[in-house]
C-alpha positions in Angstrom: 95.5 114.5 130.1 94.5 112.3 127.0 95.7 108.8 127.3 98.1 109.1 123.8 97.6 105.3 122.9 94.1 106.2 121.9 95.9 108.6 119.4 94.9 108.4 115.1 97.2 110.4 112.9 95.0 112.2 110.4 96.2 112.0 106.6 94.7 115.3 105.2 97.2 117.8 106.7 100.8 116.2 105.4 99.3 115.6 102.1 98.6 119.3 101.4 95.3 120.6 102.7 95.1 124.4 102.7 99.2 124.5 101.6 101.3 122.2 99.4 103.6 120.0 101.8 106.6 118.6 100.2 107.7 114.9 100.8 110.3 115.4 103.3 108.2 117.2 105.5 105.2 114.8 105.0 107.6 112.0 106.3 109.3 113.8 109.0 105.6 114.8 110.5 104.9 111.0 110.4 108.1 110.2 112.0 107.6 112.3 114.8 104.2 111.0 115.3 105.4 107.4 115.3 108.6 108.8 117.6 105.8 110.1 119.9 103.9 107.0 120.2 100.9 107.3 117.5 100.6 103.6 115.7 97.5 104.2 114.4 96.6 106.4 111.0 93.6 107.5 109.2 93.8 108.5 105.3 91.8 108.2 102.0 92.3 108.8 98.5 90.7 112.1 98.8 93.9 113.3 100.9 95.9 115.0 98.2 94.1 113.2 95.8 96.0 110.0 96.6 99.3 111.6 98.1 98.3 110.5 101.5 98.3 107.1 100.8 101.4 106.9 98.8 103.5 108.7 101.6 101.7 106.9 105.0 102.5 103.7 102.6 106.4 104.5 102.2 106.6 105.5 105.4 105.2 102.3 106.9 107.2 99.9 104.8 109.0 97.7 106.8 107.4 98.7 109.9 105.0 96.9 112.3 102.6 96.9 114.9 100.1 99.8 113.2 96.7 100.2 112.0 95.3 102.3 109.5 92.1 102.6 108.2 90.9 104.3 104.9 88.3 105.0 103.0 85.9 104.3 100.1 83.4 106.5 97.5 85.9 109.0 95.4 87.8 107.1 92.7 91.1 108.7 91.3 92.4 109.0 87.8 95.1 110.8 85.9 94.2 114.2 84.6 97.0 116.8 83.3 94.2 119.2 83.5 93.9 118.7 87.5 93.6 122.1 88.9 96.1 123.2 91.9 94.3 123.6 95.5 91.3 121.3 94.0 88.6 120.7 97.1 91.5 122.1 99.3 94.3 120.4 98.7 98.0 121.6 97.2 101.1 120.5 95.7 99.0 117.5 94.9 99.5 114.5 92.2 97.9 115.6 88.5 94.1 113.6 89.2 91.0 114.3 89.6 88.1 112.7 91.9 84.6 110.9 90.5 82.5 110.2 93.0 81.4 106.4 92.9 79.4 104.3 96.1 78.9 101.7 93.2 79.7 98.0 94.5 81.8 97.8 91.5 83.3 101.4 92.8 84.0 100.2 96.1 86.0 97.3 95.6 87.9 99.2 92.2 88.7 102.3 95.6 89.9 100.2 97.5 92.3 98.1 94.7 93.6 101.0 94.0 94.3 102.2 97.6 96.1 99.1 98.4 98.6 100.1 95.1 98.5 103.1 96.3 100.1 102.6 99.6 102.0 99.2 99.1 100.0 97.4 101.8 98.4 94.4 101.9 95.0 94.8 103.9 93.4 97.4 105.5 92.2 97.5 109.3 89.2 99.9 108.7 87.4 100.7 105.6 84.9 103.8 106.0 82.5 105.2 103.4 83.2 108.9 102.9 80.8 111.4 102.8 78.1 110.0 101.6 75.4 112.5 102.4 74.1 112.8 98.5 74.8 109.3 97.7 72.5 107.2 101.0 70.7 105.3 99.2 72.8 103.8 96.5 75.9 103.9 99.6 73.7 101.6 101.9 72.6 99.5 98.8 76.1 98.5 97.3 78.7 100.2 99.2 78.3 98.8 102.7 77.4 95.9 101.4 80.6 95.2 99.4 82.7 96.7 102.3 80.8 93.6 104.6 82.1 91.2 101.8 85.5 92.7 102.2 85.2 91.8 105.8 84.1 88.5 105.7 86.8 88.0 103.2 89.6 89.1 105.4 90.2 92.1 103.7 89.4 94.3 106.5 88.9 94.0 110.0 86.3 96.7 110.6 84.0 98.6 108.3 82.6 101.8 108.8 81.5 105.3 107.6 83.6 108.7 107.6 81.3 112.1 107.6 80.6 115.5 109.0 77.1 114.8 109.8 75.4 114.0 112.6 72.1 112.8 110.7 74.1 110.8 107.8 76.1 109.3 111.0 72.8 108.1 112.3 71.3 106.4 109.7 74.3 104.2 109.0 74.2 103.5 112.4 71.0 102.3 112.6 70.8 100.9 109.3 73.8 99.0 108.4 76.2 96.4 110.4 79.2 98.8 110.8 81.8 98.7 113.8 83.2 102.3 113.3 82.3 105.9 113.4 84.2 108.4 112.3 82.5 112.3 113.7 84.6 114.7 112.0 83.7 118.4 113.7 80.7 117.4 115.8 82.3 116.9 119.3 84.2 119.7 119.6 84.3 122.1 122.4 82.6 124.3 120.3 79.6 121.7 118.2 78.6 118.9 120.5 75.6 117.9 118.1 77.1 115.0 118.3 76.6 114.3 121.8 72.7 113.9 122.1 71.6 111.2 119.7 74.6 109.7 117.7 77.2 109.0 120.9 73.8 106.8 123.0 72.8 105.5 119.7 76.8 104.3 119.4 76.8 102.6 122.7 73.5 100.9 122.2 75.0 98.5 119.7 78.4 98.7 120.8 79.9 100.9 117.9 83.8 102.4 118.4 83.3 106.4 117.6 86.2 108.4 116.7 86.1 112.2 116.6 88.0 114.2 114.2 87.9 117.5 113.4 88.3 118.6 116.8 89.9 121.9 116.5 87.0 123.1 114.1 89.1 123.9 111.0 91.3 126.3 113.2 89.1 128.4 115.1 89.8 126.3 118.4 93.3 126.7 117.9 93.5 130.4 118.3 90.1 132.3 117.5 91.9 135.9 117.8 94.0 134.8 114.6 92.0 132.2 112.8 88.3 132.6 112.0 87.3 129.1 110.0 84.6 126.9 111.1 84.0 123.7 108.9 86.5 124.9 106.4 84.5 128.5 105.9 84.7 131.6 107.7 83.2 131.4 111.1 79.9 133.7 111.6 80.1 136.3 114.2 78.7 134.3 117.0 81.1 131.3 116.8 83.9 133.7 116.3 82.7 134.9 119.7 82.3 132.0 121.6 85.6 130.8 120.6 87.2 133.7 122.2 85.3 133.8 125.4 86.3 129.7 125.7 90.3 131.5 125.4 89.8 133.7 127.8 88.5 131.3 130.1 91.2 129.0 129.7 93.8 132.2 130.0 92.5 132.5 133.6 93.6 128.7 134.2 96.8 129.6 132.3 95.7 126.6 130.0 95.4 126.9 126.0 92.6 126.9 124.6 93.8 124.4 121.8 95.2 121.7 125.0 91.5 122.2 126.5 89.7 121.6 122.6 92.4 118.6 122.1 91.7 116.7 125.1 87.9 117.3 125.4 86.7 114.8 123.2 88.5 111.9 125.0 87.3 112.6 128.4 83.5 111.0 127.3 83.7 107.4 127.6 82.2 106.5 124.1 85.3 108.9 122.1 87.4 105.6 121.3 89.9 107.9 119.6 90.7 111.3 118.9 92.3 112.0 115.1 94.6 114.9 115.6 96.1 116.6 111.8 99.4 117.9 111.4 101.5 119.1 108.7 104.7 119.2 110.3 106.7 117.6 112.9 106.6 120.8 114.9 102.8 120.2 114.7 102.9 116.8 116.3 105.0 117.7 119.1 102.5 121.0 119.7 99.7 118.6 119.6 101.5 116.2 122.2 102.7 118.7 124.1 99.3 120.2 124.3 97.8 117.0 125.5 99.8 116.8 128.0 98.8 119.8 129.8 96.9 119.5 133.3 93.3 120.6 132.6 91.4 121.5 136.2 87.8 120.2 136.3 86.7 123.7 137.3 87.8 124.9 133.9 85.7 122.2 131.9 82.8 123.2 134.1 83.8 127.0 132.9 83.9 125.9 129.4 80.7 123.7 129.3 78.7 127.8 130.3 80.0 129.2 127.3 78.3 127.1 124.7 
C-alpha cells in the first residue's frame, strides 16, 4: 500500500485534457482529493492553458496547510482565435501558448501564475519541457528561478519533463532540489531507474514520478491503447496485457499494481496521480489501498 501523505494531485486532468471539464466538476475532483488527504498539488499554465491555475487557486482560498508547485517556460495570452482541444486540452480559456525560457520570460510566467491563481508564493517552481530550449533554459531560466529562491519566492526550484536524458543534464548541471519524471517509472518504462534515480540520490535531489499510468494503457490495456499520449505499438500493447493477466491471478488490478509501484523505490518522493472527477480520486485511493503480494511484483518485474 502507498503511504497517501506522499500523494501530489496533478492539474492536467480537471482542467480538460483529452475532454472539456466544467467548473463544478473541476472543484468537486479537488475536493474529494483534499477530503481524501492529498495537500499537495502540481499545475502549470500549460494545464488548460491557464484553467488549472485559476481553479486549484479558487479552490485553495481560504485554506491552509498545502503546497503546490508550478511551472515555468510557456507564457499565455488572449487569443479569440485559440483553437478548441489545442496540445490536448478542452473546454479551455480563449489563449494561446509562446514558448519562452527567457529570464525576462521566467519571472513575466510566473507573475502571471501568481494572478492567475490568487496566491502569494509558490512552493516549487519547475521548468517545463525544456528539451528544445537547454541551452538558453540553463542560461537564464534556472538561473532566474535560483533568484526567485533566494528571494523567497519559492522554496524549491526544479525541472518538469518526459525525458530521462533532459532530466539528467539539469541534474548534473544546475542547483535544483526537484525532479519531476513524468512516464519513465512506470510499470511499463523504468528508463528512469538506471541513471537518473542514482544520479538523484547522489546529490540529494527529491524525484517525483508522474505519468504513472502511461497515458492509460496501465489502467486497462484491453480498452485503452495510448502510450505517451499516442497509440501504443503492438509490443507495449502486449506487455500491458500480460502485466493484467498476472495481476488477474492475484485478484489485484493492474492499475492498483501500476499506481503503487513507483512509491515502493526509496528515491520516488511522490507519486502525482491525475484525475478528472471525484469518482477518479476515490478509484485512485481506493486502488492504492489494495494489498499487493511481493510474489506479484516479482511476477510483474519478468514481464518487462
Amino acid at each position: 500500500m502507498t503511504d497517501l501523505s506522499q500523494l501530489v494531485l496533478g492539474g492536467a486532468g480537471y482542467a480538460g485534457l483529452f475532454r472539456a471539464v466544467d467548473p463544478f466538476s473541476a472543484q468537486a475532483t479537488l475536493d474529494a482529493a483534499w477530503t481524501a488527504g492529498i495537500r499537495s498539488f502540481d499545475t502549470a499554465p500549460h494545464y488548460g492553458a491557464g484553467s488549472s491555475e485559476e481553479r486549484l487557486g479558487r479552490f485553495l482560498r481560504g485554506r491552509s496547510g498545502f503546497t503546490v508547485s508550478t511551472k515555468v517556460g510557456r507564457l499565455l495570452f488572449d487569443d479569440p482565435t485559440a483553437a478548441e482541444g489545442a496540445e490536448g486540452f478542452y473546454g479551455t480559456p480563449k489563449r494561446s501558448r509562446r514558448r519562452d525560457y527567457s529570464a525576462a520570460g521566467t519571472r513575466m510566467s510566473v507573475a502571471d501564475s501568481l494572478a492567475r491563481s490568487g496566491l502569494d508564493r509558490f512552493d516549487t517552481l519547475l521548468v517545463h519541457d525544456p528539451d528544445d530550449h537547454m541551452e538558453q533554459a540553463l542560461a537564464e531560466t534556472v538561473p532566474e528561478l535560483a533568484r526567485l529562491r533566494s528571494e523567497g519566492r519559492c522554496v524549491r526550484i526544479g525541472i518538469g519533463v518526459n525525458r530521462v536524458d533532459v532530466a539528467l543534464r539539469f541534474v548534473r548541471e544546475a542547483p535544483i532540489d526537484v525532479v519531476l519524471i513524468a512516464g519513465r517509472f512506470t510499470l511499463l518504462d523504468r528508463q528512469a531507474e538506471t541513471e537518473l534515480l542514482p544520479e538523484c540520490a547522489r546529490r540529494g535531489i527529491r524525484v517525483l514520478a508522474a505519468g504513472v499510468l502511461n497515458s492509460g494503457i496501465l489502467a486497462d490495456p484491453d480498452r485503452l491503447s495510448t502510450f505517451d499520449y499516442r497509440l501504443a505499438a503492438d509490443e507495449v500493447i502486449m506487455r500491458a496485457q500480460a502485466m493484467a493477466k498476472v495481476c488477474a491471478k492475484y485478484e489485484v488490478p493492474l492499475r492498483a499494481a501500476a499506481l503503487q509501484f513507483p512509491g515502493r523505490h526509496p528515491m520516488i518522493g511522490g507519486t502525482v496521480i491525475g484525475a478528472s472527477s471525484a469518482a477518479e480520486v476515490a478509484d485512485t485511493i481506493a486502488m492504492l489501498k489494495v494489498a499487493v503480494p511481493e510474489e506479484l511484483w516479482e511476477e510483474l518485474d519478468r514481464c518487462l
